[in-house]
C-alpha positions in Angstrom: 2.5 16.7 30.7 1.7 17.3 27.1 3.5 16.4 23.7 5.5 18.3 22.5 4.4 20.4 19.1 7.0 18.6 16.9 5.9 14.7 17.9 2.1 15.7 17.6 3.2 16.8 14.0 5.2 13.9 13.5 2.5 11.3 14.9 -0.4 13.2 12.8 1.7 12.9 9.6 2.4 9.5 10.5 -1.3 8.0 11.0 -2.7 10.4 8.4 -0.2 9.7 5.1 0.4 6.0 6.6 -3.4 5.4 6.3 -3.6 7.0 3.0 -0.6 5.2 1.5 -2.6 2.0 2.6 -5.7 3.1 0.9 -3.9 4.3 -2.6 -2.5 0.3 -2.3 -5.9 -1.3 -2.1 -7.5 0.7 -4.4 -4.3 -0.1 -6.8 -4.6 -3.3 -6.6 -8.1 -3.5 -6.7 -8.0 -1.6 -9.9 -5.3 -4.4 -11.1 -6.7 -7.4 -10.5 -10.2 -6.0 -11.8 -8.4 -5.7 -15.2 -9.0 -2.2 -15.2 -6.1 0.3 -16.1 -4.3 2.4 -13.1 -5.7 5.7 -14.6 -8.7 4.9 -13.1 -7.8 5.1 -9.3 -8.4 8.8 -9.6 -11.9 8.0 -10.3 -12.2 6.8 -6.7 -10.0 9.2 -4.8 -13.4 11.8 -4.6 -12.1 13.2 -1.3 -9.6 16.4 -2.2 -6.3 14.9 -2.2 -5.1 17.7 0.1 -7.6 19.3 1.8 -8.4 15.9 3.5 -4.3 15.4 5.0 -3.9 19.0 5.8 -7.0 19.2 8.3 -6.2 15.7 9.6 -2.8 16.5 10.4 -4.1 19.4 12.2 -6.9 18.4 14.0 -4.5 15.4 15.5 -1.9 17.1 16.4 -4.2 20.2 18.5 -5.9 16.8 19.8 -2.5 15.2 20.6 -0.7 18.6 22.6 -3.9 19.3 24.2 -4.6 16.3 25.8 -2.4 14.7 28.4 -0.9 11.6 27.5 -3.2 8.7 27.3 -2.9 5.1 27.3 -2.1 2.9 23.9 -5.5 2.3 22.6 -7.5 5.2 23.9 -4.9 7.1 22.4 -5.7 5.2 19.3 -9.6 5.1 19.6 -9.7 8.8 20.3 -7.4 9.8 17.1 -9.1 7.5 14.8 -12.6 8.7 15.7 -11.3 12.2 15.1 -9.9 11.1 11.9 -13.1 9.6 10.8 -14.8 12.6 11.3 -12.1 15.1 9.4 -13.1 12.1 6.9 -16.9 12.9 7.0 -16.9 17.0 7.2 -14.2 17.2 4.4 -16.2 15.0 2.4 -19.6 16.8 2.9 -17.9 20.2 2.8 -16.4 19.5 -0.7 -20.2 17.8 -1.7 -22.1 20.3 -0.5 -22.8 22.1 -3.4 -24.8 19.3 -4.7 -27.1 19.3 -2.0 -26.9 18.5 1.7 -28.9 15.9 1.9 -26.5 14.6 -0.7 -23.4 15.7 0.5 -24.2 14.0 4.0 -25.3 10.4 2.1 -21.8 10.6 0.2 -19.5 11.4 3.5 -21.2 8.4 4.9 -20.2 6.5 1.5 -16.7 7.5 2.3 -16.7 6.8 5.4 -17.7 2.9 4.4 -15.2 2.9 1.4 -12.7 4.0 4.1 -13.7 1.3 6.3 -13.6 -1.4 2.8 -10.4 0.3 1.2 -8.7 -0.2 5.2 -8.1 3.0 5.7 -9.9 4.0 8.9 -8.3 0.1 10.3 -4.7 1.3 9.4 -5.5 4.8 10.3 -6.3 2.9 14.3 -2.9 0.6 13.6 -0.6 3.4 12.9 -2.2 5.4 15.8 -1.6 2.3 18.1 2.2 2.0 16.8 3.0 5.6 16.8 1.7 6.2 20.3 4.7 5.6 22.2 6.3 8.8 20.3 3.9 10.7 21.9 5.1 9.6 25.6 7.2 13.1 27.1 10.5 11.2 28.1 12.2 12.4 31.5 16.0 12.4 32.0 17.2 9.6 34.1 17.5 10.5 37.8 21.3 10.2 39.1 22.6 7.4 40.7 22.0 7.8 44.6 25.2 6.9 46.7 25.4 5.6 49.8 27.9 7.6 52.6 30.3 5.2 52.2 31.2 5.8 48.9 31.2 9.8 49.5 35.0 11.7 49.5 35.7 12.2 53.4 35.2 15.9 52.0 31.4 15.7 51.7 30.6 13.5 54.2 29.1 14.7 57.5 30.3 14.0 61.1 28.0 13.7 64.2 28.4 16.9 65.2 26.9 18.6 61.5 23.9 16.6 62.0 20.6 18.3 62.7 19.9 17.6 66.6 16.7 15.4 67.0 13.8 16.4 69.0 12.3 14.2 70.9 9.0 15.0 72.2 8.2 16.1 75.7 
């Protein structure tokens, strides 16, 4: 069975902004504590603030409705690998005008600020915890009754039975 389009969305914009909003934290209190002022933390978002979300939400959630569902942590490894890469092609796609050899040396950089800022860990947390979203849930099957407790109206006598055939 696969996921239904509106938990894909839901579990994308979940392990996407989730592992942002960590990120923004670190890097605000990094800035704090380094004495430096807040204005700076836009000095270190270099990533386009929302090219980066908008092609991770969608890359997750194609991932998420085409595959079947998966177990907790595959799920997780799978989505955070993806997300990692959205990480590195937005990174040298926005670069690239300075060079590719450049652009490909900075993705990598942001990849390991990612890694040091704990967004790529809580990107693999929030995938783990928001997995069990993704599970299609069935209806519960009706309670199975024995004859006894059937009305005398729907309960067959010996002579409605199917004759069994025994073999010759």
């Amino acid at each position: 069975m696969t996921t239904p389009w509106y938990r894909a969305v839901a579990y994308a914009a979940t392990v996407t902004l989730g592992s942002m909003a960590v990120q923004a934290t670190v890097f605000l209190l990094l800035l704090v504590l380094s004495g430096n002022p807040a204005g700076d933390m836009a000095d270190l978002l270099i990533t386009p603030v929302l090219a980066f979300p908008f092609f991770s939400i969608v890359v997750l959630t194609v991932t998420r409705m085409v595959l079947p569902a998966l177990p907790r942590w595959r799920t997780a490894a799978i989505d955070t690998t993806l997300y990692a890469l959205v990480l590195l092609f937005v990174t040298i796609g926005f670069t690239a005008s300075d060079g590719l050899a450049d652009a490909v040396d900075f993705g990598f950089v942001m990849l390991t600020v990612g890694l040091l800022s704990l967004q790529l860990p809580a990107a693999l947390a929030a995938s783990a915890l928001a997995q069990p979203r993704l599970l299609p849930v069935a209806g519960t099957a009706a309670p199975q009754r024995s004859a006894s407790q059937l009305p005398a109206s729907q309960q067959l006598s010996a002579s409605q039975l199917p004759a069994r055939r025994t073999p010759a």
